[in-house]
Structures are given as C-alpha cells and as structure tokens.
C-alpha positions in Angstrom: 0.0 0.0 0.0 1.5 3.7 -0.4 2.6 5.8 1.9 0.8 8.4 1.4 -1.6 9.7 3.8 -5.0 11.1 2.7 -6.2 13.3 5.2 -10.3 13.5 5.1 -11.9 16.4 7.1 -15.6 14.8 8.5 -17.8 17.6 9.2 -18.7 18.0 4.9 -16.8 16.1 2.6 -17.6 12.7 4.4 -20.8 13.7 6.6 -23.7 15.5 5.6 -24.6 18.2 8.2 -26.9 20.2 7.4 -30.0 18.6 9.1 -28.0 19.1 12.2 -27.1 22.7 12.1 -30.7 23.8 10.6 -32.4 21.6 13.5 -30.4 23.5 16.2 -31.4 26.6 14.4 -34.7 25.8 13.9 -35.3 24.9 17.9 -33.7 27.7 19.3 -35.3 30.2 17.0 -39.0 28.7 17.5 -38.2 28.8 21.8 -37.2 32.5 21.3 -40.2 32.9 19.9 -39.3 33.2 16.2 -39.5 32.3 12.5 -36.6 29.9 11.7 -35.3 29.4 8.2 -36.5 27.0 5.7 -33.4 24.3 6.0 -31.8 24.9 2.2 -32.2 28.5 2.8 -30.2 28.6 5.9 -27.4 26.1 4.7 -26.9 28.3 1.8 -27.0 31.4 4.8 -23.9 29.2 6.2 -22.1 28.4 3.1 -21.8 32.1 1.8 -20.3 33.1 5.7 -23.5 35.0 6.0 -23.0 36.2 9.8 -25.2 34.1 12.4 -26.5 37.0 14.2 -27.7 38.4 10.9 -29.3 35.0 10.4 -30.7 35.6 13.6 -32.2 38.5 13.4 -33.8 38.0 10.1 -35.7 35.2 12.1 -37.6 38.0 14.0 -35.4 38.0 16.9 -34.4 41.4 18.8 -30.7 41.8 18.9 -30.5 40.7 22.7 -32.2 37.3 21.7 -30.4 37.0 18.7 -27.1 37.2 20.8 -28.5 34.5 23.2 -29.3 32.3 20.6 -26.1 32.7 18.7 -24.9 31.6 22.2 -27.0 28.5 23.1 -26.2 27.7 19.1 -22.5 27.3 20.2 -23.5 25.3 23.4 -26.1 22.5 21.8 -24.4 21.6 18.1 -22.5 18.9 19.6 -25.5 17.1 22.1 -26.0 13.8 20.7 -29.5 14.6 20.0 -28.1 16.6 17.5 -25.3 14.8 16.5 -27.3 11.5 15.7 -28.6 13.8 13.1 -25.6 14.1 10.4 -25.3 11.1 7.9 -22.4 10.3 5.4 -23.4 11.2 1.9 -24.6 8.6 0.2 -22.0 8.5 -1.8 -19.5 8.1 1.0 -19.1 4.8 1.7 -18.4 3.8 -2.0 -15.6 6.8 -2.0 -14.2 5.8 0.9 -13.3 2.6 -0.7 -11.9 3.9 -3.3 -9.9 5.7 -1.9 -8.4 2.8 0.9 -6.7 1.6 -2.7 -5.3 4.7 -3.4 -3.5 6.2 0.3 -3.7 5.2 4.2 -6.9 7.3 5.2 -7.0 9.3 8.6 -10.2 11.0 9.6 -9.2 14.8 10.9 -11.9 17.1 12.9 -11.5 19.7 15.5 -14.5 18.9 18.2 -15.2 20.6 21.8 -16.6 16.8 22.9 -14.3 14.3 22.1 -16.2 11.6 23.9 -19.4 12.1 21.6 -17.5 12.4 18.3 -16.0 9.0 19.2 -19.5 7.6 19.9 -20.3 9.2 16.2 -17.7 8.1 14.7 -18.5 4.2 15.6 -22.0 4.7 15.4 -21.9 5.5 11.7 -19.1 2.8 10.9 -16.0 4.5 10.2 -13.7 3.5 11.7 -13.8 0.7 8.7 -12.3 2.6 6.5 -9.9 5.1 8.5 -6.6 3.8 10.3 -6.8 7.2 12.0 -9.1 9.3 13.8 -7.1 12.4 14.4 -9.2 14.5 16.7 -8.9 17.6 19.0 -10.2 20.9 20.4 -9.2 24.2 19.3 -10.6 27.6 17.8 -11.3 26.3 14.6 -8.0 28.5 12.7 -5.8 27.2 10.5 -2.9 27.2 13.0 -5.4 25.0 15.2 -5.7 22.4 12.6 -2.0 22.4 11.6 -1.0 21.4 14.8 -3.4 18.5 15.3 -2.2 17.2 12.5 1.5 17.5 13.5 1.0 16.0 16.7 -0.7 12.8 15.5 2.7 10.9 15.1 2.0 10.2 11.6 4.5 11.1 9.5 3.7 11.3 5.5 5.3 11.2 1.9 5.1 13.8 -0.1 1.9 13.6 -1.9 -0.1 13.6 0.8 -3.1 15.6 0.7 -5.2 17.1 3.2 -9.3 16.8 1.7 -11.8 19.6 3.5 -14.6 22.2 2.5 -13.8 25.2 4.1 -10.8 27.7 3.5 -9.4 26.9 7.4 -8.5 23.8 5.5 -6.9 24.7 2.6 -4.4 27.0 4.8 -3.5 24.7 7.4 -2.6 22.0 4.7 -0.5 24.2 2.7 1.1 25.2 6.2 2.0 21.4 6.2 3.1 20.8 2.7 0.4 19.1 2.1 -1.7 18.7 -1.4 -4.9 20.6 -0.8 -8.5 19.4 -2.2 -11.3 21.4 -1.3 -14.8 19.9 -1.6 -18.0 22.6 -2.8 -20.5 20.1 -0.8 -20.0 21.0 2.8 -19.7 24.8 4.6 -18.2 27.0 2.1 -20.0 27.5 -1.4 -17.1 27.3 -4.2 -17.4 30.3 -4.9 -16.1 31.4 -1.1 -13.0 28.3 -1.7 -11.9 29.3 -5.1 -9.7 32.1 -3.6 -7.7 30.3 -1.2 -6.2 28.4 -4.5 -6.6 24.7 -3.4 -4.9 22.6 -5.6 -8.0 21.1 -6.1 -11.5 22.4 -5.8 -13.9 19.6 -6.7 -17.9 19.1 -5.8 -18.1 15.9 -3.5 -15.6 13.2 -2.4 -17.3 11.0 -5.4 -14.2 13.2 -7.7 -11.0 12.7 -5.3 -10.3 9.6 -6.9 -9.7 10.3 -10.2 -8.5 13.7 -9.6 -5.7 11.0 -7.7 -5.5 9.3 -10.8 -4.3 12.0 -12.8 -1.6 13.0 -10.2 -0.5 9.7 -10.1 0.1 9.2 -13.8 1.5 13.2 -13.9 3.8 12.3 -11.5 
C-alpha cells in the first residue's frame, strides 16, 4: 500500500450536516419565539459566511435574543441529539473505498466533545475505512488544525493531501506541505473556496479519486 496519507476532514466532505445545524437553528429560533429558516435556505445562509447573528435576526429576533441564541447555538451543536442527526453522503461509503486503494486514510476534525465524536464516529461505521481518527479541540483556525495534524505521530510522503470544504482547511494543509482538495458540498459554497487556491477544488468526495489518478500518472 503507499505511503501516502490522505487526510479527510468529516464535518462535509464525508458527513452530511446540514440537518443538524438547521435543527439547532430551527429549535432555538422557535423557543425565542421566532420564524426559523427554511433548511436549504439557511445552509446556503452558512455556506456564503453570512453572519449568524444576521441569520438571527432576520428570524424575528431582537438583537438581545439573537445574541442569546447565537450563544445557546454554540452550546447544543455537539448534544448527541443533535449529532445522531448528520449522515455520510450517500456516496461516501463507495468513495471511501476507493480511496483505501489509493492512500492510508486518517479521519481529521476539530471537536469541543471528544467523547461524543467518538461515539459518532463508531456509530456510523468509520472506523472501517480510516486507520486514524485524528481528533482535538481548538478555535477552529488554520494554526489549530495544523497542529493536530503535526502532533498525531503520523509522518507522511510527499503527496499527501489534506481533503476539506472550508478555507481553514486549505491553509492549514498548505502550512503542512500538504496537497490541498477542497470539496464545494459542505460549509463553504465554491465560490467562497476558489480564492484560497486549493490545488483542487472539486464538488463531492465522489471526484478525489480520479483527480488521484491523474496525479499519479503526472507524477
């Protein structure tokens, strides 16, 4: 098997979670005593960096509320209740497969509950296809992420790449020397990921393999 490592962010390119973050949105809005967002209209809120307290307050929510529930927001997104709501695409699984031929595969998040993302992580089957859950807290920059990744022991061939959806990811892999792929399905919209200059920017995790394929034969 190669060498190379092929570092898969969770939260987008291999789980869907957008039922997760509207639900929370859509609880905390209707307790405040608000109009929530239709989901596809607040996923597409999220992925164009559209401020959550602007969100908020188009909901019908005075600035004070909108405050508090950009606070309780922070505080429920990772209850299980929640978390049993994100999926893997359902394209995932046949990806992830793929990809096991092509590179070792280490799963890479930054979570405040470690305990619960390892209950999700077996819950939803995983860990048969990753040698590596690489896992930590921090405040979600790219310096954050660079130095999970340096401080999982792993040590990688050039070649390597680091897949995510959000421009945090992009940076902290070029930080490492790391190939970059940046996936248009998760947080950011590709229109936001374009100017970070991934070496990639592809729509779902479906494309990583043949965009491997080509690198391979280049190289």
């Amino acid at each position: 098997m190669s060498d190379r490592w092929l570092f898969l962010d969770l939260d987008g390119p291999v789980l869907d979670v957008s039922h997760r973050y509207h639900r929370v949105h859509q609880d905390i809005v209707e307790e405040l005593g608000g109009w929530p967002f239709p989901r596809t209209a607040y996923w597409e809120a999220k992925r164009n960096l559209v401020p959550e307290t602007e969100i908020l307050t188009r909901t019908g929510l005075s600035p004070e509320a909108a405050d508090q529930a950009a606070a309780e927001r922070l505080r429920r997104l990772e209850e299980p209740r929640y978390l049993a709501l994100d999926r893997p695409w359902p394209w995932t699984a046949e990806a992830l497969d793929e990809l096991e031929r092509m590179g070792r595969l280490a799963l890479v998040t930054l979570r405040k509950h470690l305990d619960r993302l390892d209950e999700q992580v077996r819950a939803l089957g995983l860990p048969l296809f990753f040698e590596h859950v690489i896992a930590g807290r921090g405040d979600g920059t790219p310096t954050a992420k660079a130095a999970l990744l340096r401080g999982s022991g792993l040590a990688w061939a050039p070649g390597s790449v680091l897949v995510g959806d959000t421009e945090v990811d992009v940076a902290s892999g070029r930080a490492l020397g790391l190939r970059t792929v940046a996936l248009g399905c998760g947080i950011r919209s590709p229109a936001l990921l374009e100017p970070w200059s991934p070496d990639a920017l592809l729509g779902d995790l479906r494309q990583v393999p043949g965009w491997l394929a080509e690198i391979d034969e280049i190289s």
